[in-house]
C-alpha positions as CSV (number, residue, x, y, z in Angstrom):
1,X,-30.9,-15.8,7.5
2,X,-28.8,-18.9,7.8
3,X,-27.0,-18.3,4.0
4,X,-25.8,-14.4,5.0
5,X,-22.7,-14.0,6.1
6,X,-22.1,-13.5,9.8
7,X,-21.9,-9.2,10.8
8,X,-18.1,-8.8,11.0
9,X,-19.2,-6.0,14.3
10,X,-20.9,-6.9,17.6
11,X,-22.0,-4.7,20.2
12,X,-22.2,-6.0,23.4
13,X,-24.5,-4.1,26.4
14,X,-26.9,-4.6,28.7
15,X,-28.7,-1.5,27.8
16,X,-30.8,-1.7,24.8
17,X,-31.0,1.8,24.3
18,X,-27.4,2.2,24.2
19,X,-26.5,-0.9,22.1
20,X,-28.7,0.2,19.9
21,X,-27.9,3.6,19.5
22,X,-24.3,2.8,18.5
23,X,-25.6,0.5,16.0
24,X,-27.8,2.9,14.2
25,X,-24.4,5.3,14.1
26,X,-22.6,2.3,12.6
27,X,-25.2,1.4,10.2
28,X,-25.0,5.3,9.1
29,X,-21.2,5.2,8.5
30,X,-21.8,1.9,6.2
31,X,-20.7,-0.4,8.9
32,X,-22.7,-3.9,8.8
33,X,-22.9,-4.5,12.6
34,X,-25.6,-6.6,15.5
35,X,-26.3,-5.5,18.9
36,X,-26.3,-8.2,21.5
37,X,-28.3,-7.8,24.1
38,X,-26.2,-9.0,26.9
39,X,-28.8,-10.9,29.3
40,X,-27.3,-13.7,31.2
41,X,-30.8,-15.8,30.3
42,X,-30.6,-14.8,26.7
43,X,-27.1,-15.9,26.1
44,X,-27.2,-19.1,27.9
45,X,-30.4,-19.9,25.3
46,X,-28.2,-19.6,22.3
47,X,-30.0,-17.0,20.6
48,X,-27.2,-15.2,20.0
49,X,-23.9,-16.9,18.0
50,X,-21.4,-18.3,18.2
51,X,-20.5,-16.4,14.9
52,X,-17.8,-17.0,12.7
53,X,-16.2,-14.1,11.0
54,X,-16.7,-11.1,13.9
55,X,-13.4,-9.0,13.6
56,X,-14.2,-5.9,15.9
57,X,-16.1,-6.5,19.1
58,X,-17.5,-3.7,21.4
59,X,-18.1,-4.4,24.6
60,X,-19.5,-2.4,27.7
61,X,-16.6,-3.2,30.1
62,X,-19.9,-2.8,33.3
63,X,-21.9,-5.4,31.8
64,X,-23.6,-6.6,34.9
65,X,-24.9,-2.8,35.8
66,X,-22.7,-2.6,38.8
67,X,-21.8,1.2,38.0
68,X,-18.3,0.6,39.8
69,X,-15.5,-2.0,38.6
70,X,-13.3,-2.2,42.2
71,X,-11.1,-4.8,41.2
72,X,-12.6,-5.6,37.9
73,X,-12.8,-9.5,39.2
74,X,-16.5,-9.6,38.3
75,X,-16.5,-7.5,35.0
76,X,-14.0,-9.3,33.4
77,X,-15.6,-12.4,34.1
78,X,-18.8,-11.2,32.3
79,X,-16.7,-10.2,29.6
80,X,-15.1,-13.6,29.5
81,X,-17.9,-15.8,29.6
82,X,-20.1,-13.3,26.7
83,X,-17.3,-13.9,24.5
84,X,-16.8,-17.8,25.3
85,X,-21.0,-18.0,24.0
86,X,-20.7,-15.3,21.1
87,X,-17.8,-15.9,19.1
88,X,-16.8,-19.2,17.3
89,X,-13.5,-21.2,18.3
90,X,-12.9,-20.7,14.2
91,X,-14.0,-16.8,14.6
92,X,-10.3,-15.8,13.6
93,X,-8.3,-12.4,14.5
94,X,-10.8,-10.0,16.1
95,X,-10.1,-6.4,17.8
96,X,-12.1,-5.4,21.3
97,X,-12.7,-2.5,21.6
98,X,-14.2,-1.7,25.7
99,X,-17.1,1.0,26.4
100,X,-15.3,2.7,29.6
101,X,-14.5,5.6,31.2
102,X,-11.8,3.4,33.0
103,X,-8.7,3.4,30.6
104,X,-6.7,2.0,33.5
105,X,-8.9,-1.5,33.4
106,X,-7.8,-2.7,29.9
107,X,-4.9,-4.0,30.1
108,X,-5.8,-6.2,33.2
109,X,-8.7,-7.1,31.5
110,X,-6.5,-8.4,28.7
111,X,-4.2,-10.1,30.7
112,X,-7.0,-11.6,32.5
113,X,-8.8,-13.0,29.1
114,X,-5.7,-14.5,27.7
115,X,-5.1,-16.2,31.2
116,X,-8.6,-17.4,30.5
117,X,-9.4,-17.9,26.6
118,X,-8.2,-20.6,24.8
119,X,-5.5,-19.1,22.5
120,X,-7.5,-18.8,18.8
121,X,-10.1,-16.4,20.9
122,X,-7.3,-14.4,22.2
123,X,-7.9,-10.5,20.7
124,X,-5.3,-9.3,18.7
125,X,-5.6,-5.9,20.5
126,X,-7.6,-4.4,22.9
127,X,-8.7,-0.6,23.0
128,X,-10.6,1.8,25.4
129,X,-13.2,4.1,24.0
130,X,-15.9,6.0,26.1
131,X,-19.4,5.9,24.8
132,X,-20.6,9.1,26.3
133,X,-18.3,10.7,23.4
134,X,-21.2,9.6,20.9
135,X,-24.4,8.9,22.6
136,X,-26.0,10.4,25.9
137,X,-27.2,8.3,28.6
138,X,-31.1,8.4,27.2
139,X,-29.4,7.1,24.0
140,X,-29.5,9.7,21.7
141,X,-26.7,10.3,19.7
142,X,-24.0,12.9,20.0
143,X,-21.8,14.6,17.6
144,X,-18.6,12.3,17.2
145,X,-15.9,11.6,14.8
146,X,-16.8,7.7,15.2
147,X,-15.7,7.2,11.8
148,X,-11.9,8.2,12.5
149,X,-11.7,6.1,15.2
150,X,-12.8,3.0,13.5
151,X,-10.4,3.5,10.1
152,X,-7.5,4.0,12.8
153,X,-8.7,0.4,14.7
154,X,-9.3,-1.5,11.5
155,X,-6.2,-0.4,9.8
156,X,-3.7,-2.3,10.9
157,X,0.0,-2.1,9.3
158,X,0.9,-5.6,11.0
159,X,0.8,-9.2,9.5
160,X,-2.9,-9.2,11.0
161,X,-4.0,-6.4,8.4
162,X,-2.6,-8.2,5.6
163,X,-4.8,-10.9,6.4
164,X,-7.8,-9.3,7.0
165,X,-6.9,-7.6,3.4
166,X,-6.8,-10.6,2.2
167,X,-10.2,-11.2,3.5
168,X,-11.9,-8.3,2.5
169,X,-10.5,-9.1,-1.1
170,X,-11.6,-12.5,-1.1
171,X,-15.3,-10.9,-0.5
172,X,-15.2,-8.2,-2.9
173,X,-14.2,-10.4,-5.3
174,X,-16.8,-13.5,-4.1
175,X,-19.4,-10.2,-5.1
176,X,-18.3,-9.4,-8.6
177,X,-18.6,-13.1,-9.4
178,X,-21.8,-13.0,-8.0
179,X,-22.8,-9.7,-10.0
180,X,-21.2,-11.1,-13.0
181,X,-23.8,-14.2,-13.1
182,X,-26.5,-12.2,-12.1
183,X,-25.9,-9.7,-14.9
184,X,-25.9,-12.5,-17.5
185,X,-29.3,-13.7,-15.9
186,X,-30.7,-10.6,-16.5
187,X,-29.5,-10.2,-19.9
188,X,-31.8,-13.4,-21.0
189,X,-34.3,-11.6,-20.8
190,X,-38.2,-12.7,-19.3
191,X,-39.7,-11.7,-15.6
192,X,-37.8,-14.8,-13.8
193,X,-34.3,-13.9,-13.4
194,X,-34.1,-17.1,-10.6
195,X,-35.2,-19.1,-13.6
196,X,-32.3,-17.5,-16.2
197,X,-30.0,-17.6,-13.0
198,X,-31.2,-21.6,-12.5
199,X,-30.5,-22.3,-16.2
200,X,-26.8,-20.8,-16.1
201,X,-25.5,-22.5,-13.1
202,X,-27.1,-25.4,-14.5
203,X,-25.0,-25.4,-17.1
204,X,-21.8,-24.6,-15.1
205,X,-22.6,-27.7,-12.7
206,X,-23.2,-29.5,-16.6
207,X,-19.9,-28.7,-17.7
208,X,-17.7,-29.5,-14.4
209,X,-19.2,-32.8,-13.6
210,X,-19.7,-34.2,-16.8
211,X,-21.0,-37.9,-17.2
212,X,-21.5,-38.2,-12.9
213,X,-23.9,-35.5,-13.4
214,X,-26.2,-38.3,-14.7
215,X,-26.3,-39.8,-11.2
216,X,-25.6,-37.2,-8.5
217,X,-27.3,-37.0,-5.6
218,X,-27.0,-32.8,-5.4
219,X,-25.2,-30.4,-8.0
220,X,-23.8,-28.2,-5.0
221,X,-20.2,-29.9,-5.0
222,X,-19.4,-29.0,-8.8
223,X,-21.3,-25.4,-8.7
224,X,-18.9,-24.4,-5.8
225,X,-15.5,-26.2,-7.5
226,X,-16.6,-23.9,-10.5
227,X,-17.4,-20.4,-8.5
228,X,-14.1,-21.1,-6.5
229,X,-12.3,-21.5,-10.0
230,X,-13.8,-18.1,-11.2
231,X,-12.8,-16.5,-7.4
232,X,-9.5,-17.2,-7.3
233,X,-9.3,-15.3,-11.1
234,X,-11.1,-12.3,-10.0
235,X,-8.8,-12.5,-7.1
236,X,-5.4,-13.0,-8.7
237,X,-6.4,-9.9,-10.5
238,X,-7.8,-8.0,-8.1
239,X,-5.3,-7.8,-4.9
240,X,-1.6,-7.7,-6.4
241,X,-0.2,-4.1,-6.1
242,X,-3.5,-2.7,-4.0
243,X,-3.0,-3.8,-0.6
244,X,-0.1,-1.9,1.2
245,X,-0.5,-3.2,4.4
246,X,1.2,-6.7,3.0
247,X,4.7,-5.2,2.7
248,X,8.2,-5.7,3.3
249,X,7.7,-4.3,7.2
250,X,5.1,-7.0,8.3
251,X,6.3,-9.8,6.3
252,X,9.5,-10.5,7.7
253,X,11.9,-13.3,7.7
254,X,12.6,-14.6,11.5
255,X,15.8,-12.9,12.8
256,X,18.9,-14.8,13.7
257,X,19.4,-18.7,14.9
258,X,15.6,-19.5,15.9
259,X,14.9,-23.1,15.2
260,X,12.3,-23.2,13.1
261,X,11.6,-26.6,12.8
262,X,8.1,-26.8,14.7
263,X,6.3,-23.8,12.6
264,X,7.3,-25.3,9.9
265,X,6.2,-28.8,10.5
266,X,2.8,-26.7,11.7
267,X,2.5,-25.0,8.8
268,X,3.2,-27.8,6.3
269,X,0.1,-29.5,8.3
270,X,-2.0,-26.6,7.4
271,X,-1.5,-26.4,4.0
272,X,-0.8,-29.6,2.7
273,X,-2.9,-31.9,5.0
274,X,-6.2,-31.8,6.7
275,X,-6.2,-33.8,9.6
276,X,-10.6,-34.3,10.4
277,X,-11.6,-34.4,6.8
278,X,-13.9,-38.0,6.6
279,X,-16.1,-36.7,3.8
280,X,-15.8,-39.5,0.4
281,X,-13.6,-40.6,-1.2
282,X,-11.6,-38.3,-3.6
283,X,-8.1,-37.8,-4.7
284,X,-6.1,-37.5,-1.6
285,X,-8.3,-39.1,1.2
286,X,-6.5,-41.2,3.7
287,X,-7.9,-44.7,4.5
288,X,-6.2,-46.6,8.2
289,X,-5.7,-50.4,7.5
290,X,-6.0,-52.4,10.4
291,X,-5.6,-55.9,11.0
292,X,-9.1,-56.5,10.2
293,X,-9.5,-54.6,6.9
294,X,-10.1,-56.9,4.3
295,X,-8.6,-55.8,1.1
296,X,-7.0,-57.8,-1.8
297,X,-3.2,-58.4,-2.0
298,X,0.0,-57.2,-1.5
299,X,-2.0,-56.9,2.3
300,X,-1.8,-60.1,3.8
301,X,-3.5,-59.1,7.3
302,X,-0.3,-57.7,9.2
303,X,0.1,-54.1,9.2
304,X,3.5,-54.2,11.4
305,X,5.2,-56.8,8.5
306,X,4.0,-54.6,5.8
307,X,5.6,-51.6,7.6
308,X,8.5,-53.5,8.2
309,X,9.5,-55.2,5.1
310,X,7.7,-52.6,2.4
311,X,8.6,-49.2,3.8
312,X,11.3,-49.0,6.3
313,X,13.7,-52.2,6.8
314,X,13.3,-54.3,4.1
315,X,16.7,-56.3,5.4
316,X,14.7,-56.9,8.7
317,X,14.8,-54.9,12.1
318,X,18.1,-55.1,13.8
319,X,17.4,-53.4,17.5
320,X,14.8,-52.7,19.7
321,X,14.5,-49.0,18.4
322,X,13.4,-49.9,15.2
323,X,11.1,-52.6,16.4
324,X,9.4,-49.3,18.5
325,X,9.3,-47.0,14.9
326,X,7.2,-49.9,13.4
327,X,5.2,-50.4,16.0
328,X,4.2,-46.9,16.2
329,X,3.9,-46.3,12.5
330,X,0.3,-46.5,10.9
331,X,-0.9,-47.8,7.6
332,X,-2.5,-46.3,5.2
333,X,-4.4,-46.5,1.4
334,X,-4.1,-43.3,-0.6
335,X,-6.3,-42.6,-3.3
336,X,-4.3,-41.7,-6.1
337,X,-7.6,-41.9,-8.8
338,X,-7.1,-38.8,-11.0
339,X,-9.4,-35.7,-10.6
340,X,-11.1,-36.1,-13.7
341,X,-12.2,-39.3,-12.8
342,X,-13.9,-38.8,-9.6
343,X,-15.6,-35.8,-10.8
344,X,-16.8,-37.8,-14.6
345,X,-16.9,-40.8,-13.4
346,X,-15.4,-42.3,-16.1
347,X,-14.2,-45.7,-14.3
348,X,-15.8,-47.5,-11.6
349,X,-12.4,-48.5,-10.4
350,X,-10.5,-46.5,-7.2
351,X,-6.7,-46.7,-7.5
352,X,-5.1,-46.6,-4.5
353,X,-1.2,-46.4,-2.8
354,X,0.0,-48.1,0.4
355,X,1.2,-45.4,2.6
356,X,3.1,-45.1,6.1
357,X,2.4,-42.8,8.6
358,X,6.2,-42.8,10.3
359,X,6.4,-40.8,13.4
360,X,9.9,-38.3,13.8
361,X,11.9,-39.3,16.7
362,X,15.3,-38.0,17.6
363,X,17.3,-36.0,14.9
364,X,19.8,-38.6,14.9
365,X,17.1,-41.5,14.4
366,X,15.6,-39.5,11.4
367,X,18.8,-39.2,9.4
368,X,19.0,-43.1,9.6
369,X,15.6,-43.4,8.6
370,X,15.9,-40.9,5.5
371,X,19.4,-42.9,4.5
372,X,17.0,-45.9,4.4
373,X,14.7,-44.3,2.4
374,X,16.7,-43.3,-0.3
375,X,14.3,-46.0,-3.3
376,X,13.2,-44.2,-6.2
377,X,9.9,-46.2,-6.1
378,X,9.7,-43.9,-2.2
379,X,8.5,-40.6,-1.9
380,X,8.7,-39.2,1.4
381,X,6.5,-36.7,2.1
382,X,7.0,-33.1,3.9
383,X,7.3,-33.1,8.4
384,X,3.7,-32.7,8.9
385,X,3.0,-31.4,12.9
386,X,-0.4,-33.2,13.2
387,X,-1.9,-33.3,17.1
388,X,0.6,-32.4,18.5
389,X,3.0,-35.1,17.0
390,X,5.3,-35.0,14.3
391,X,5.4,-37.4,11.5
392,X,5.8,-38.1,7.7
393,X,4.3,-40.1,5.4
394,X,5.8,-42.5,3.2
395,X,4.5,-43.3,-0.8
396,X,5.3,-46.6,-1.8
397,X,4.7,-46.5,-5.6
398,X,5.3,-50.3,-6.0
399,X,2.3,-51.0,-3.6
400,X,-1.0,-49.9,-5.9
401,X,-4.4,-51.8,-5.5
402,X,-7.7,-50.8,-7.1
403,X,-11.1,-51.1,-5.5
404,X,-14.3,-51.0,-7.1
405,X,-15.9,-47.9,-6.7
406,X,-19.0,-49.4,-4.5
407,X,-17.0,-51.1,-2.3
408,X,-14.9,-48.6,-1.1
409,X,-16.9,-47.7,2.1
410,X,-17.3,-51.0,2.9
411,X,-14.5,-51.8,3.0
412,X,-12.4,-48.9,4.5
413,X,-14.9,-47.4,5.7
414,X,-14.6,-43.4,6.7
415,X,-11.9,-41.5,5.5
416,X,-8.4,-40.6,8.4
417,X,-7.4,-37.5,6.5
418,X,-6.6,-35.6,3.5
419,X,-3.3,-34.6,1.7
420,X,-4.9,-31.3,0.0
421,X,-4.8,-30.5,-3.5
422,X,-1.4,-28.8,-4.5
423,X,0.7,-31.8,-2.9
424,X,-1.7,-34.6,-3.8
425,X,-0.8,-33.2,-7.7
426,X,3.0,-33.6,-7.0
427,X,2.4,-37.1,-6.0
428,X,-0.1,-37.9,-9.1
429,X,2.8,-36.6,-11.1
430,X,5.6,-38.7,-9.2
431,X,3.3,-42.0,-9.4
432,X,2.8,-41.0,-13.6
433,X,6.3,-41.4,-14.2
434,X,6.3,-44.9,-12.3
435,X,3.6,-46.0,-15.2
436,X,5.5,-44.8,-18.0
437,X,8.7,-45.5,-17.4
438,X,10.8,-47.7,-19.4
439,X,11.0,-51.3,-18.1
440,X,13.6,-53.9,-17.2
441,X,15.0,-56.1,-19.7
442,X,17.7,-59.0,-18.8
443,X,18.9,-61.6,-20.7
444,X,19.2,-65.2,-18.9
445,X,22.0,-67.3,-19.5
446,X,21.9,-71.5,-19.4
């Protein structure tokens, strides 16, 4: 069941009656949710998780049958280690929600799981509910207004409920693209609908990938770059104006003198760059040259020179602090190839820019370094927080090389990184009016 999405509820006890009572109430209310058996032999197997996606958690606070919580040392501890195995570091925001009769014990258990928890499985909140208000001890249900209670956890007025807005519109609208093909796959007509539904996204894969279609190894790469064109319609349609919880009293600007220098650097990593991609090559990917990459010229074998005389001191280094910046800087190749031709294939060239990976230092060192900057055949890119560090890359438009196309991995081998889609097209664009610009002409005098 590997291809369903995840259940976006778990509940958590170590009595099966119980666990699965609530689920059968949940299932009732049109809740998609999975009991978890919580079974210290179970969970260390793997058979349940971790799971991506879980946004509301209920957990019996007495997992290990004790029937008393003293100082709660023990209990918590269950309750960390179950949600260390279940959920995914990439799980996102999720609520907890604890099975007690002991409202007194949640917020040391909170405190206690974010001393614990790495920070992205932190809960966003943490609530107390007593499951003898809906089922009795044999597991059988009792009257109660379950339902109320959930739409009051789930609906968040906060930044948090934007998101998960966001989220639930992203999967409504995933479905009426998915309905929308289905429909025309029944409209062919015949008893196969897989085969109708086969011969459509066929000819969606067809018209994205063009002549490379001839030689691809799978046709899942241009299917999904065409469904994510027709989601991101249904989407722009779907969510302006219909979700409240994205207003002016959750999205706020930051109040008064904060620096915010480092979110911003954080978040210009998140959307512009992605720092573990080392898929092929495509528009974007980062290559590291080292001193024993073999590529054609202007690279003569010394990354450090290149650094030094092509991107930052072309009149030579001057002090020990500069001769530190190059030394730390990195080099890079950028494929600058244009979409269209990586997904046609309509050369069997790669283009590709010399790039420098410049780490920030002091304020006072970068405005020195941006005054140097100041070519027009330089493009310096946005702060990028990446690991921790802060740098920016340099585009040096005069230093372009091409490859062919089959000896890219042998050469460079695997990718270092990714500038993502909307920058990389503000770069192709900056490079395009280096190739058509007007050029030079001087008249020489004997």
């Amino acid at each position: 069941m590997g291809i369903i999405a995840a259940p976006r509820i778990l509940i958590v006890d170590d009595k099966q009656e119980h666990g699965e009572a609530i689920v059968r109430k949940l299932w009732r209310l049109g809740y998609t949710s999975l009991f978890v058996h919580f079974d210290q032999a179970v969970l260390a197997d793997g058979e349940y998780g971790p799971f991506q996606g879980v946004r509301l958690v209920f957990m019996d606070l007495d997992l290990i049958g004790e029937g008393r919580l003293g100082n709660g040392s023990s209990a918590y501890a269950a309750v960390e280690t179950t949600i260390k195995t279940i959920l995914d570091d990439n799980n996102g925001p999720w609520m907890l929600v604890t099975w007690t009769g002991h409202a007194d014990h949640a917020d040391k258990l909170l405190s206690h799981l974010k001393k614990r928890l790495p920070g992205e499985l932190h809960p966003v909140s943490n609530d107390v509910m007593d499951k003898e208000q809906f089922i009795n001890d044999d597991g059988t249900e009792k009257n109660g207004d379950l339902l109320v209670k959930l739409r009051k956890l789930t609906r968040q007025e906060n930044a948090t409920g934007c998101l998960l807005g966001w989220e639930a519109g992203v999967l409504k609208s995933a479905n009426q693209v998915v309905a929308d093909l289905n429909r025309t796959a029944v409209s062919l007509g015949g008893d196969n609908i897989h085969k109708n539904l086969g011969h459509i996204l066929y000819e969606l894969v067809k018209a994205e990938a063009g002549k490379s279609l001839e030689d691809a190894n799978g046709y899942a790469s241009f299917l999904y770059r065409v469904l994510a064109s027709l989601l991101s319609d249904r989407l722009s349609v779907l969510m302006p104006g219909t979700d409240n919880s994205c207003g002016d009293s959750t999205l706020t600007p930051v109040d008064g003198e904060e620096d915010l220098t480092g979110w911003k650097r954080e978040i210009n990593a998140m959307v512009n760059f992605e720092t573990n991609y080392s898929g092929g090559t495509c528009p974007g990917t980062l290559f590291k040259i080292t001193e024993d990459t073999e590529i054609p010229h202007p690279f003569d074998g010394n990354v450090q020179t290149l650094v030094e005389k092509e991107f930052l001191f072309p009149k030579g280094i001057t002090d020990d602090a500069q001769k530190e910046l190059v030394t730390q800087s990195e080099l890079y190749l950028l494929d600058i190839t244009p979409p269209c031709d990586h997904s046609q294939k309509k050369i069997s060239w790669r283009r590709f820019a010399f790039v420098c990976k410049v780490p920030l230092l002091s304020n006072n060192q970068n405005k020195k370094l941006k005054s140097n900057l100041r070519r027009d055949y330089m493009k310096t890119s946005p702060e990028f927080r990446i690991d921790g560090q802060d740098w920016v890359f340099l585009i040096n438009a005069n230093l372009q090389i091409s490859l062919c196309d089959n000896d890219v991995s042998q050469c460079l081998g695997k990718a270092g990184g990714r500038i993502k889609e909307q920058y990389m097209a503000d770069i192709l664009g900056w490079i395009g009016q280096h190739i058509t610009r007007l050029g030079h002409v001087s008249l020489l005098t004997r």
